[in-house]
TORVEXSE-965805 format. One record per residue (C-alpha): residue in three letters; x, y, z. Coordinates in steps of 0.5 Angstrom, whole numbers, plus 500, padded with zeros to 3 digits. Layout:
BEGIN
ALAXYZ...
//
This chain:
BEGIN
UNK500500500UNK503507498UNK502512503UNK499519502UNK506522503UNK509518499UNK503520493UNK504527494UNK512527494UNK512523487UNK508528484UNK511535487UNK518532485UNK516530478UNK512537477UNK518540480UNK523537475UNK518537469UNK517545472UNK525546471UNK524542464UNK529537466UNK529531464UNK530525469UNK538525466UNK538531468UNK536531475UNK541525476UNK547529473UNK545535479UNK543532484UNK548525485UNK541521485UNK541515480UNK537516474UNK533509476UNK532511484UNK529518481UNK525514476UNK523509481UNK521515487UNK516518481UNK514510480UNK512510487UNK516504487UNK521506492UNK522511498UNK527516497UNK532516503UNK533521507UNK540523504UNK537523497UNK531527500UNK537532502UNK541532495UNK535533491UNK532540496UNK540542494UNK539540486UNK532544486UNK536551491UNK531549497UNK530546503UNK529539504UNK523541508UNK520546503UNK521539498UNK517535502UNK511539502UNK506538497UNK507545493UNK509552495UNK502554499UNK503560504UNK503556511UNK499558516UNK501560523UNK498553526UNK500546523UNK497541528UNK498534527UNK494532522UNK497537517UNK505535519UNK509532514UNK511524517UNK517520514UNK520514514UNK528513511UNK527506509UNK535504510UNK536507517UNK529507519UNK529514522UNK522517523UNK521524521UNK516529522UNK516536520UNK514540525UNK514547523UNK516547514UNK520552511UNK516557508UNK520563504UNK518569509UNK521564516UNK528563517UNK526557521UNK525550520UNK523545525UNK523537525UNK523531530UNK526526528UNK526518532UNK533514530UNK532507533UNK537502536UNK544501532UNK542506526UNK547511523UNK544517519UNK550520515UNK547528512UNK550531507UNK548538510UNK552542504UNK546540500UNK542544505UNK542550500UNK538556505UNK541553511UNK547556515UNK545555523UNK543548526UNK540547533UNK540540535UNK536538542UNK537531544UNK530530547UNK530523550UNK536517549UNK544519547UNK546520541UNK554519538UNK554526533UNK560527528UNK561533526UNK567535521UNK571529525UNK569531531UNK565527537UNK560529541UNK556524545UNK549527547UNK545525553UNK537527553UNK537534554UNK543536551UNK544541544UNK549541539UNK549548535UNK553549529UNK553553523UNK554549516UNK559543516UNK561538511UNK559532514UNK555530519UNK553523522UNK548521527UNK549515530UNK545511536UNK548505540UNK545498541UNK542499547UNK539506545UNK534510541UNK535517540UNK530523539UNK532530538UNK529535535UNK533539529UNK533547528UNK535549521UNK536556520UNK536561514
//
């Protein structure tokens, strides 16, 4: 069964891609994402990781949030539950909700984020294109962050504040999940 965000996503990426007229080559060649996954998440085949997510925000000069939302409508002040955006990444398992999207008149984007036992995220946020500060809140579990090379182990209420990095890595351990909340900032 596809799920509705599934649907939305596949239509807004190829409306995006086609609104740029690009072909899916095209799309491959600016966004590292093969032709074939590209072709496969339009499909509704597959979904894309949390990686090509990123990378495609980057091909297209938005945020992944503003990517996952279905189209460019103004956002209202009030986002309940039921009109979040919700996401799973297939190969790490880490869940995702989008708190409050990206819209082009706020500089904030919030997301909540559920990494399970023994997972590793590793985020290109180079291809976070409108981002320059991050604000990571662990709210429950630890989590091990890797940030340009460097280690920081977070326990539940710690926050890691950044500006752009070139590599970052989530990892929890075998005995712990982890869920933090990440703050991105224009």
């Amino acid at each position: 069964m596809t799920s509705s965000f599934s649907t939305r996503l596949a239509r807004h990426l190829r409306a995006l891609r086609q609104s740029h007229g690009w072909t899916l080559e095209d799309l491959a060649d600016r966004s590292a994402v093969s032709r074939a996954t590209l072709s496969r998440i339009e499909n509704l085949e597959t979904s894309p990781s949390a990686e090509a997510l990123s990378k495609l925000a980057a091909a297209f000069d938005m945020p992944t949030a503003r990517l996952v939302q279905a189209g460019d409508a103004p956002y209202p002040a009030h986002v309940p539950p039921a009109d979040q955006t919700y996401s799973l990444d297939p190969t790490t398992g880490q869940k995702q909700r989008i708190l409050s999207p990206g819209a082009d008149a706020l500089g904030a984007e919030v997301t909540e984020c559920d990494l399970p036992i023994s997972a590793r995220v590793d985020i290109d946020l180079t291809a976070q294109n409108a981002a320059h500060e991050f604000h990571l809140l662990l709210r429950e579990g630890h989590l091990i962050v890797t940030l340009d090379g460097e280690e920081y182990r977070l326990d539940a209420g710690d926050t890691l504040r950044f500006q752009r990095a070139q590599a970052l890595t989530l990892q929890t351990s075998h005995h712990s999940t982890a869920r933090y909340l990440l703050v991105a900032l224009r």
